[in-house]
N, C-alpha and C positions, 0 to 999 in steps of 0.2 A: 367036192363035199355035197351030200345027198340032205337039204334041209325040206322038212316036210313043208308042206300047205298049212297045216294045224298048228307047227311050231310058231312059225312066222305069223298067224293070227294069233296066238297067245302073247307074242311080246309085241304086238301092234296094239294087243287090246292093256297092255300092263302098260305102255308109255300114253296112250291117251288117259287112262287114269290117273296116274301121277301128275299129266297135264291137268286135267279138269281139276284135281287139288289143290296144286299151285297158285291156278287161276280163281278159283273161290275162294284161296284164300286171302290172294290180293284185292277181291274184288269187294270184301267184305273189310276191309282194313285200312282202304287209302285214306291217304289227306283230306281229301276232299269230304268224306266220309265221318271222321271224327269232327268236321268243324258241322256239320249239317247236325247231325247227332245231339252234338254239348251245346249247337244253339236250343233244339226243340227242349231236350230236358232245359235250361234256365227257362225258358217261356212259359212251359210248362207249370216249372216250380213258383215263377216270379206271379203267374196268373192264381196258383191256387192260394200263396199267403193272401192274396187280396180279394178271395172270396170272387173270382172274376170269373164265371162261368164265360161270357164271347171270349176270355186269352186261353181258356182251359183247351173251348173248342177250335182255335186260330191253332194253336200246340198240336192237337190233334191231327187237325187238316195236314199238317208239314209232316207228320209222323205218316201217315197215309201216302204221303207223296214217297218219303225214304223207302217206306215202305215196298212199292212196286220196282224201287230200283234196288232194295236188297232183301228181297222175300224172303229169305234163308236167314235174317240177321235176325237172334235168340234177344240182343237189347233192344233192338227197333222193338221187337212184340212187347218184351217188358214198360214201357215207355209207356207205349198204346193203350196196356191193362191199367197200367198205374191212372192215366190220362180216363181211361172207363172207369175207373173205381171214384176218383175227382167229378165227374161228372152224375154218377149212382149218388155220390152222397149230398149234391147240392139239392138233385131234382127230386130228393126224399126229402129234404126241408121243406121244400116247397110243394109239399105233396103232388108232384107228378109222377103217378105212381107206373104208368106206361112209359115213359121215359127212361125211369128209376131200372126196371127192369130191363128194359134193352141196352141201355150204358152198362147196366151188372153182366150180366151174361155174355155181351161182347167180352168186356173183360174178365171174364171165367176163361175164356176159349181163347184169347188173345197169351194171358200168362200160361195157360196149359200147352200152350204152341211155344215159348221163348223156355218153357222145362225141357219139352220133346226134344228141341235142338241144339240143347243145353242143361243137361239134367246135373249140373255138379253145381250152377253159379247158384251161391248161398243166396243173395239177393233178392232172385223171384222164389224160391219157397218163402223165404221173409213175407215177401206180399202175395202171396199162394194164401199164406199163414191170414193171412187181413181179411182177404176173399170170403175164405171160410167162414171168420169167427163173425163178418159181415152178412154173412149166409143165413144165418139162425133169426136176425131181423126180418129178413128176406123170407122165410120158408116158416118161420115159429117156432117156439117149442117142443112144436114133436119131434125136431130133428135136431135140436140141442146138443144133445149127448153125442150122436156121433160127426158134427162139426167141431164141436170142441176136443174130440179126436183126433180129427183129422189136422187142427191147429196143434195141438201138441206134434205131432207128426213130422209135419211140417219145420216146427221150428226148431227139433233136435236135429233133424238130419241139415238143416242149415247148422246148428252148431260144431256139427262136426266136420262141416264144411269149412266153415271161418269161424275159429270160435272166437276172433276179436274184432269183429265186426259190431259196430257199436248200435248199426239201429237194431239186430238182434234183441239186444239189452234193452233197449227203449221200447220194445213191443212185449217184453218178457214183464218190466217195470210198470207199465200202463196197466200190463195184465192181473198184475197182484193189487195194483193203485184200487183198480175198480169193482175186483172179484169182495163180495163178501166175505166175513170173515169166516163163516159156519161153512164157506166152500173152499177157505185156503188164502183168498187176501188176508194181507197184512201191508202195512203203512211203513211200517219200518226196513219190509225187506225190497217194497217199492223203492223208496230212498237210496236203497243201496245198488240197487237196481241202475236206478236212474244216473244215478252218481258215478258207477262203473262204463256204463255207455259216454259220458260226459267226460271220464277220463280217457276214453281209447278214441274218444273226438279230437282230442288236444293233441294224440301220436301219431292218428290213423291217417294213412295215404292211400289213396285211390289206385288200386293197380292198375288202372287207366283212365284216363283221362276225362272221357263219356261215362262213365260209371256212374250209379245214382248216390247221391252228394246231401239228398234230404236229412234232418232231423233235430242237427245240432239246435237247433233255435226252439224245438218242443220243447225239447229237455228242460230248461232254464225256464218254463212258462209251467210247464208239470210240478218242478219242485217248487216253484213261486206256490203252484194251489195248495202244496203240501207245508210251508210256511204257513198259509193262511188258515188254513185246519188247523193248526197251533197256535195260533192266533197273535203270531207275530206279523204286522204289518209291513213292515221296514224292511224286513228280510226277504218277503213277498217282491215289494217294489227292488229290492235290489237283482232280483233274478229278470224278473217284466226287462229291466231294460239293460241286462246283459243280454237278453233274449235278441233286445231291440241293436245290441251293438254285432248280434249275427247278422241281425237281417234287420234292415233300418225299415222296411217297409211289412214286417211282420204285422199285418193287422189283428189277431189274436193277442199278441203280444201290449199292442199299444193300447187296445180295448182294457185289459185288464189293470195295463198301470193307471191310466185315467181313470175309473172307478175307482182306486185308491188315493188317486190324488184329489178327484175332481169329481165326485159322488154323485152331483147332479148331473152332467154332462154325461144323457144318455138317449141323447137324440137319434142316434144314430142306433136301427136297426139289424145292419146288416152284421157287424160283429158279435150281438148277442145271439145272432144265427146263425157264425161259425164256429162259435165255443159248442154249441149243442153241436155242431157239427161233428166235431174232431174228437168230443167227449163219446159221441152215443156210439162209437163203434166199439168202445176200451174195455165195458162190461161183457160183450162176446166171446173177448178173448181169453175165456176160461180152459185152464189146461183140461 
């Protein structure tokens, strides 16, 4: 049998491809890999309820390290952005405005990288979606209109990606909480908002295990403020510290119930500068 030169380099070159896929795909998936991963996301998360900028950046540092040993991982990037976005919003508190900017834009290019190698996970458009509507703080008013564009964009094509993904809802919900009424907020379709995301928390399951896990604990602190606009107190503190039974060490959460219980006790500055925090991004997020 007469087989060419060319043939034999075509299926040399078809089994090393199949190899190299195999191989990245195992190489992006082991054991080892999802425990490196779900430890950085909880440090991550565990650092930013407590307003910890050194655990925000210790998170960082470890995502940096996965990083170089899984280049091609679409959640390492996401992690990374999220971790640049935690870091953009503290060092805007605290006006470092050089800082502020280089944490943002790393993580502009960080989530735009974990889209490119991943353009279906509803997830980073979700906080694609934050970026943006975080954008218009960043850049002004001139460019308003078409970030709130591009936030709407964003957050449909997540929905039709996962449309039971609940912090969807909770970004949708904040969005109406904060928009003015003469641009489409409303209070009551927040609530409902909020309330739906809070429902598909109590069903929803992680389709893996590293997968981002935030939100449940806003929710119950969001509808607390929306209690307090009504001027039900009681109902306020009963969500504060459902909040508090997600996440016992939610210090948003804890700041607010003590102010209802404990009016005076407000020595402590750093949680009336995570509430500005978590609040000043919500009015952005205009469809």
């Amino acid at each position: 049998m007469n087989i060419s030169f060319t043939f034999l380099k075509k299926i040399l070159l078809i089994f090393i491809s199949l190899w190299i896929i195999n191989l990245s795909s195992y190489a992006i998936d082991p054991e080892n890999f999802i425990k490196e991963i779900t430890d950085a996301r909880n440090t991550l998360y565990n650092a930013y309820g407590k307003y910890d900028l050194n655990g925000i950046n210790k998170a960082e540092d470890i995502l940096q390290e996965i990083n170089k040993k899984y280049p091609d991982s679409y959640i390492v990037y996401y992690y990374m952005a999220q971790s640049n976005l935690y870091e953009a919003f503290i060092y805007n508190m605290e006006n470092k405005e050089k800082r502020f900017k280089i944490a943002f834009e790393a993580g502009m290019k960080n989530i735009e990288r974990s889209i490119e190698l991943k353009d279906d996970f509803a997830e980073s458009l979700i906080l694609l979606a934050q970026f943006y509507g975080y954008n218009i703080f960043m850049e002004g008013y001139r460019s308003a209109a078409n970030n709130n564009r591009l936030v709407k964009i964003n957050l449909e094509q997540a929905t039709k990606l996962d449309p039971n993904n609940p912090r969807l809802y909770l970004v949708y919900g904040t969005n109406y909480l904060h928009t003015p009424e003469a641009y489409g907020g409303n209070i009551e379709n927040a609530e409902e908002l909020l309330q739906k995301s809070l429902a598909l928390f109590n069903s929803y399951t992680l389709e893996k295990e590293y997968y981002p896990n935030w939100g449940k604990d806003e929710i119950y602190v969001w509808l607390g403020k929306i209690s307090l606009h009504r001027d039900n107190r009681e109902s306020a503190k009963e969500f504060y510290r459902m909040a508090l039974e997600a996440n016992p060490e939610f210090g948003w959460a804890q700041y607010e119930l003590e102010q209802l219980e404990y009016p005076s006790k407000s020595g402590n500055v750093i949680y009336p500068i995570l509430i500005i925090l978590l609040i000043i991004i919500a009015p952005f997020l205009k469809k």
